[in-house]
C-alpha positions, 0 to 999 in steps of 0.5 A: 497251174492253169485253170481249165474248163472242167476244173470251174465247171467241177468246182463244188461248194465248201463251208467256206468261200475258197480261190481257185487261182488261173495266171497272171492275176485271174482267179474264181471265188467259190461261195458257200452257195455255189456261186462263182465268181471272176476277179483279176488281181492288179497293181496300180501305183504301188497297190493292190487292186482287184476288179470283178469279171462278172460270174461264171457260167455267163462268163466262161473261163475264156472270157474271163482271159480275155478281161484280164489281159484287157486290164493288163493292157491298159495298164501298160498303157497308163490307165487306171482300169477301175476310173476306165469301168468307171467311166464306160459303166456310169450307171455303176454310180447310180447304184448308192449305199442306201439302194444296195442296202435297202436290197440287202435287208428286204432279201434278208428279212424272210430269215429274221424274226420281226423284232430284228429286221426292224432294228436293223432297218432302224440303225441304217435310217437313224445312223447311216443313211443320213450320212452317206445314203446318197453315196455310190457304192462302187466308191464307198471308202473307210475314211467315209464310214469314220465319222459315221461310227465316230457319231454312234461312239461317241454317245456311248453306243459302243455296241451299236457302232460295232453292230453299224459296221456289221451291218454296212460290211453285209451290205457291201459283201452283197453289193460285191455280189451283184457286182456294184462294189470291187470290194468292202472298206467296212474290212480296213476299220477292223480294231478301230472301235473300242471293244464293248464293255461286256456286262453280266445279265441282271440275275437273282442268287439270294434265296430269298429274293429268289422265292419271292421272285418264283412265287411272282411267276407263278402268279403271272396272269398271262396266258397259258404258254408264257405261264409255262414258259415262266415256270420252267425257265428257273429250271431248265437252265438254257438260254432264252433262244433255245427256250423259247424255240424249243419243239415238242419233237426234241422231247423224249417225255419217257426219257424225260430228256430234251434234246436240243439239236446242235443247229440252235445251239450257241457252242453248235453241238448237240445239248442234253437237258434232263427234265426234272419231275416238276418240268415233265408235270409243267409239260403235260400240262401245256401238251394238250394246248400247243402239242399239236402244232411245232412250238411249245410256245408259238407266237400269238402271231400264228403257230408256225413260229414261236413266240417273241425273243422280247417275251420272257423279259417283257413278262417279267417288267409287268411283275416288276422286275426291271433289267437290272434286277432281272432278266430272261438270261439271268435264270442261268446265272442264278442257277449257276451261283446257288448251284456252286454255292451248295458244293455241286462240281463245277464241271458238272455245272458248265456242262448243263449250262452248255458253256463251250469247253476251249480244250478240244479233247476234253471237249470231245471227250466231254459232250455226252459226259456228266450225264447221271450227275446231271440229271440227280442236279437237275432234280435237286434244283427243282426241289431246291426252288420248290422249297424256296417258294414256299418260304424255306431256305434249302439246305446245300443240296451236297448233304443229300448225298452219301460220300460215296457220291463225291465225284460230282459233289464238292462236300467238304465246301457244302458242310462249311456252308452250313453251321452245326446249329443249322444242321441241328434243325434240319428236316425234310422238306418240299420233294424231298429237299432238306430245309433249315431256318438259317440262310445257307 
């Protein structure tokens, strides 16, 4: 079915780009942002072709016929419609990567943090400007980017090569865009680099190291905010990024809930984050500090964002934890190991660290699930770790329980983790926590 005015004209945005298809190879792409923009789809040699029409509305649906039909014209003719623009449009080659990619990054930066503008422009100088800077766009092709990401790989820098062509496919999309490129050859070298090897953050999970380690932090000397922020990221168990962008709005202190909204979050749904007595006494402390502005932690910088991603991590190489030791990240797999050791229920667990459920109906059913079994763990962890600064090992925290209990404790483990000579010497401890001499 044809196109007609009303229907380019009424065309509303999605969440994703869509096509709205006319006749004979003529169709509209509907941007998430509203922009709407004219392509003709051709063959020539035996292979697909498409070229742009410029957008709409200053190209009106008419205009946009009157373009094809030019192109199938010469067609049937014998020229090739992208060398004919070529040579009528010289100015299209004097649009090169590095300018459109140069554009690209200074329109991106007022959305990305310092840090990671920087880094983005450091890759484009170091890895691919050199090598094909001075190419135009409109031309770029996969066999030119090869030997760009062949250089990244082959000193090992498997995910900065990934990352490369992240970067030069962005550029190309915006060059397409603003109608300096047909199309994005970053897309034909999907699966040609070998995947990134995924490694595990460096985490603590002995509890010894781990006392040392909370005893460390509470000794930090820098300032105030990232003093708090070194306390509680032991105990909240969220992802660096969400801690460190956390808002005092999302904070029901009576409650004691934090309620992390779905758009800072990595699985995009809303996340629960009990807070145990010893994170509500750290956040009253810090309250009249920051309270006034938006961050619990704002940027040395200025208040109206928050601190730096490189923060926690840096604090933690003053204190003499390198990367493969420790790091920012790492709180969660700590967490997560000590957690399970002691019999808590896995799913109780994965639900606090806010890890995607695959089922979609046990997902649905689960985003609000666990939550009193939550919030007694998030307790017991807080007093685990109290105990463990000072010195103790903390007994598994299932035994605090009554068998009445066990639906989101795991008992029979949590007793064969702990020897009848041990349980012998067990007493109360630090918050009401149990503690032994033996290591549990």
């Amino acid at each position: 079915m044809p196109l007609s005015d009303a229907l380019v004209r009424n065309a509303k945005p999605r969440e994703r780009r869509y096509k709205l298809f006319d006749e004979t190879g003529l169709f509209l792409i509907v941007t998430p942002q509203g922009g709407k923009w004219w392509r003709v789809r051709y063959r020539w040699e035996g292979r697909e072709q498409t070229l742009s029409l410029g957008t709409y509305p200053a190209v009106t649906l008419k205009r946009a016929r009157m373009g094809r039909d030019a192109i199938r014209q010469q067609i049937l003719e014998g020229i090739n419609p992208a060398e004919a623009r070529k040579a009528e449009d010289p100015d299209a080659l004097r649009e090169t990567f590095e300018s459109q990619a140069r554009q690209w990054h200074e329109a991106r930066v007022p959305r990305w943090s310092a840090v990671h503008a920087a880094r983005v422009l450091r890759d484009l100088e170091r890895d691919v400007f050199p090598w094909i800077g001075t190419t135009p766009i409109a031309t770029l092709a996969a066999p030119q980017l090869k030997p760009v990401l062949a250089r990244i790989r082959d000193r090992g820098a498997i995910e900065s090569a990934h990352r490369v062509l992240q970067i030069i496919g962005q550029v190309c999309r915006y060059a397409i865009a603003g109608g300096h490129a047909e199309r994005n050859p970053a897309t034909d070298l999907k699966g040609w680099l070998p995947s990134p090897t995924r490694t595990h953050f460096a985490a603590l999970t002995d509890p010894r190291a781990i006392g040392e380690l909370l005893r460390a932090l509470d000794g930090y000397q820098g300032t105030f905010p990232v003093r708090c922020a070194l306390r509680l990221a032991p105990r909240l168990m969220v992802r660096p990024g969400e801690l460190r962008q956390a808002e005092w709005a999302e904070f029901d202190l009576e409650a004691a809930l934090w309620r992390i909204p779905a758009a800072k979050m990595k699985t995009r749904s809303e996340h629960l984050v009990p807070l145990s007595r010893q994170c509500l006494a750290i956040l009253e402390e810090l309250r009249p500090l920051t309270g006034r502005g938006d961050y619990l932690f704002p940027s040395i910088r200025g208040r109206s964002r928050p601190m730096s991603e490189n923060t926690i991590n840096g604090a933690l190489r003053v204190l003499g934890y390198g990367p493969d030791v420790m790091t920012a990240h790492g709180f969660r797999a700590m967490a997560s190991s000590r957690l399970n050791e002691m019999g808590w229920s896995p799913d109780v667990i994965e639900r606090q660290l806010a890890h995607a459920e695959r089922n979609a109906v046990r997902a649905a059913y689960n985003r609000a699930s666990y939550l009193p079994e939550r919030q007694k763990m998030m307790q017991a962890w807080s007093d685990y770790l109290d105990g463990l600064v000072q010195g103790a090992d903390v007994v598994a925290m299932a035994l605090l329980h009554k068998s009445g209990q066990a639906p989101y404790l795991r008992h029979e483990q949590a007793k064969a983790a702990v020897s009848d000579t041990e349980l012998a010497g067990v007493q109360r401890g630090v918050g009401g926590a149990w503690v032994v001499d033996g290591v549990v």
